[in-house]
C-alpha positions in Angstrom: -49.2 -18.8 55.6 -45.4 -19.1 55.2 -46.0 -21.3 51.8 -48.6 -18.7 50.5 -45.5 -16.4 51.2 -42.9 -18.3 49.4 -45.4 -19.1 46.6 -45.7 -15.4 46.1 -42.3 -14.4 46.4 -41.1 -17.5 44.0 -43.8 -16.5 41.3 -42.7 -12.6 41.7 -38.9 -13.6 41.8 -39.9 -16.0 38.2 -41.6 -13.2 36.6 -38.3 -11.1 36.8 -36.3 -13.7 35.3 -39.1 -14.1 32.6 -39.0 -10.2 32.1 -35.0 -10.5 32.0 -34.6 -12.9 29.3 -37.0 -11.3 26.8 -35.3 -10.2 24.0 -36.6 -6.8 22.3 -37.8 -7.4 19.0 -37.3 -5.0 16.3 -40.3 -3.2 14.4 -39.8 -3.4 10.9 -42.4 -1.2 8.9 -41.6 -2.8 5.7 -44.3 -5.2 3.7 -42.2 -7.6 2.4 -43.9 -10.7 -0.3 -44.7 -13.5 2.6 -46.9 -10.3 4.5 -48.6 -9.3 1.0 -49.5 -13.1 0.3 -50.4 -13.4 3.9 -52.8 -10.3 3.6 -54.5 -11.8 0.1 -54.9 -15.1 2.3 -57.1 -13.2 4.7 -59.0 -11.2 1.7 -59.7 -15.0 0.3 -60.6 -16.6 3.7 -63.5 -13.5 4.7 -64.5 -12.6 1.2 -68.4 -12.6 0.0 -68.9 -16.5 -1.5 -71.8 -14.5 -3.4 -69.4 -12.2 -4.2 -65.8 -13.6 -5.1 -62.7 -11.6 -5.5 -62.1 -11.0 -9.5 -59.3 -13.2 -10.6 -57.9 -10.4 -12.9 -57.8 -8.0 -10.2 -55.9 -10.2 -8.0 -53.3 -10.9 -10.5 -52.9 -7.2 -11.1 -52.1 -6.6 -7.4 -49.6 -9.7 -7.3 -47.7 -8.5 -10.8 -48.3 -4.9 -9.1 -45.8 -6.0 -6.0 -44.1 -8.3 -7.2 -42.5 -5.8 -9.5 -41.8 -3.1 -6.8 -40.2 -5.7 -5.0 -37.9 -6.0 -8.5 -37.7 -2.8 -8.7 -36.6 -2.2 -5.1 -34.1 -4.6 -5.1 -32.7 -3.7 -8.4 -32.3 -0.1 -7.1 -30.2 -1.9 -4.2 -27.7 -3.7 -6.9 -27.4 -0.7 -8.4 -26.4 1.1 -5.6 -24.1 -1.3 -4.5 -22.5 -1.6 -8.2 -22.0 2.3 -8.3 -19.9 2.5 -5.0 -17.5 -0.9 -6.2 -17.3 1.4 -9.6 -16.4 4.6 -7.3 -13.8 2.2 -5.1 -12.3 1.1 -8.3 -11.8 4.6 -10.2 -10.2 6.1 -6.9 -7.9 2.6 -6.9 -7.3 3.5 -10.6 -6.9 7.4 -10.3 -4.0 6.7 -7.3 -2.0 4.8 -10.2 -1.8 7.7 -12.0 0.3 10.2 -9.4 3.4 11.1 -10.8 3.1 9.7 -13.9 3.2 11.7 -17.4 -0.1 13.1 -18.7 0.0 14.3 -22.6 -2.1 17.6 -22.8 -2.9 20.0 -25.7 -0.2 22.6 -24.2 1.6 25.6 -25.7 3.9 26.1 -23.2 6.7 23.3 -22.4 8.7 22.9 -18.9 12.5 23.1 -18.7 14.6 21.8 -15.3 16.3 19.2 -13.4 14.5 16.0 -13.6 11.9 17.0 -16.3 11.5 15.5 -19.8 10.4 18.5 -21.9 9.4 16.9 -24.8 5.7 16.3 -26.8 4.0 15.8 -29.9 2.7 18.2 -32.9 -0.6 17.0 -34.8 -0.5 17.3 -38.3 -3.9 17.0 -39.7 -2.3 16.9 -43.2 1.0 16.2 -45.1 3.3 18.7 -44.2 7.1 20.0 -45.5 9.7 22.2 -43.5 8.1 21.7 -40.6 10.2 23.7 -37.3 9.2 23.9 -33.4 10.4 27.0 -32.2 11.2 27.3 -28.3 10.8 31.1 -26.6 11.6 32.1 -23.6 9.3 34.5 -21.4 11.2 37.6 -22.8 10.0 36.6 -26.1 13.3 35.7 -27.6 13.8 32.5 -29.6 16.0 30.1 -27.6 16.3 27.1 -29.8 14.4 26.0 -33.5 14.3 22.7 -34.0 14.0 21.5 -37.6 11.8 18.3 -38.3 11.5 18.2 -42.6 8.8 16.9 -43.8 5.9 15.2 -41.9 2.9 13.0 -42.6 -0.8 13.2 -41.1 -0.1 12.3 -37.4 1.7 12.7 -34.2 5.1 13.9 -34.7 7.5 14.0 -31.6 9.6 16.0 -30.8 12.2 16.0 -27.7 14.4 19.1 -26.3 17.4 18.5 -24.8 17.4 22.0 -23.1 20.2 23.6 -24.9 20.2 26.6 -26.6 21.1 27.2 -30.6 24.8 28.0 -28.9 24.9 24.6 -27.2 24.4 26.7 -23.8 22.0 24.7 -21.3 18.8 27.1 -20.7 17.9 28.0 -17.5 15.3 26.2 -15.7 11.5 27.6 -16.2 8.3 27.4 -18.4 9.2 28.1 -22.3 6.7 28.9 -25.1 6.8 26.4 -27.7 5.2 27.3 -31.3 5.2 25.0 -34.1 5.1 25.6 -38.1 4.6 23.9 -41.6 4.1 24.4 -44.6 0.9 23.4 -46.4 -0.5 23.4 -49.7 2.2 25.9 -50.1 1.1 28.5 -47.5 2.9 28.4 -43.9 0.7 27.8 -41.2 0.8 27.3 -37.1 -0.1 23.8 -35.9 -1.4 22.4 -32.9 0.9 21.1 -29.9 0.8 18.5 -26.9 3.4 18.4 -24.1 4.1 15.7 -21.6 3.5 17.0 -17.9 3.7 15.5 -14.7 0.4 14.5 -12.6 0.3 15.8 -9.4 -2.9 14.6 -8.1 -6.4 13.2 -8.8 -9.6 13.7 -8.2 -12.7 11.3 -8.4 -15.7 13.4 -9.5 -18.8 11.4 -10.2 -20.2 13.6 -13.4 -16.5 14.4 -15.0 -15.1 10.9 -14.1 -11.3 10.5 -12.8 -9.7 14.6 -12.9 -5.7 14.6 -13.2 -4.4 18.1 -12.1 -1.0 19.3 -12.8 1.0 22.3 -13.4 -1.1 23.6 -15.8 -4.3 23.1 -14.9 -7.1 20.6 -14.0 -8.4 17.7 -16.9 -10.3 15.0 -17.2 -8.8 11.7 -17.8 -10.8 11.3 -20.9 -8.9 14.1 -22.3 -5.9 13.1 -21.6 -4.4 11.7 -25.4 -1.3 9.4 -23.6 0.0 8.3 -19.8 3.6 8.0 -20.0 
């Protein structure tokens, strides 16, 4: 009786320890190529010897998976390749902060620590050309006189004195710039240097540099200084 008892007990005691060292195994709903070629082994093995499968149609269903596996996988690459390209441009874009961005600007800051100085574009050859600096009263501060330019970028620089040699006060100045071409006077086009603030990763517009004056793409952007 007593080694029926410790029979028992020993075979109940080893069917915990069984039930304790199973390991849960994960279900996994996907039909990966060894299960699909497993399945067509199983078609082959209790098919109709009067009736065999068509080769065609088995090749079909084999090129049929075996290019949504592609497919699938290819989607995962891609995937993967679009987040290093996202990790990349936000590496990229933090480079930029507090650098010089050269933006198609009218307007042209003055103060401590700023360089307030940019390009014109001259489409064509042009003579006498001036840029003239305003202040926000409207009155003409300084004129700067450049002669004659070719088709380009010509820069200019202000050194944030006045006509009388008086430094202007700090602040944001109008900037206007004029030729003459094919003998009539005309206005023509300006870019000022201004200081990036901060960026912005935006998947559709790319890398966005905001500063003073506004939000721009980087594509936009004609220099980095």
């Amino acid at each position: 009786m007593s080694n029926d008892v410790n029979s028992a007990t020993s075979s109940f005691v080893d069917s915990l320890r069984w039930q304790d060292n199973k390991v849960p195994t994960e279900k996994n709903d996907e039909l990966k190529q060894e299960d699909f070629f497993a399945l067509l082994t199983q078609q082959l093995s209790f098919q109709d010897p009067s009736k065999p499968a068509d080769n065609d149609q088995m090749i079909s269903q084999m090129t049929n998976f075996t290019m949504a596996e592609g497919i699938s996988n290819l989607n995962t690459k891609f995937e993967s390749l679009a987040a290093s390209m996202t990790s990349n441009s936000a590496l990229q874009a933090s480079t930029l902060i507090g650098k010089k961005a050269l933006l198609e600007s009218d307007t042209i800051e003055h103060g401590p620590g700023l360089q307030a100085r940019g390009s014109i574009i001259v489409a064509e050859p042009v003579e006498k050309l001036t840029l003239s600096i305003i202040n926000d009263k409207k009155e003409l501060v300084r004129k700067i006189e450049l002669g004659n330019q070719s088709v380009g970028a010509t820069r200019f620089e202000w050194d944030g004195l006045t006509d009388d040699d008086e430094p202007a006060p700090a602040g944001e100045y109008t900037i206007k710039a004029e030729g003459q071409t094919n003998g009539k006077f005309e206005a023509l086009p300006t870019a000022t240097f201004r200081n990036i603030d901060s960026v912005n990763v935006n998947g559709s517009q790319g890398i966005v540099i905001n500063t003073k004056a506004g939000a721009v793409r980087l594509s936009d952007v004609a220099e980095i200084a």
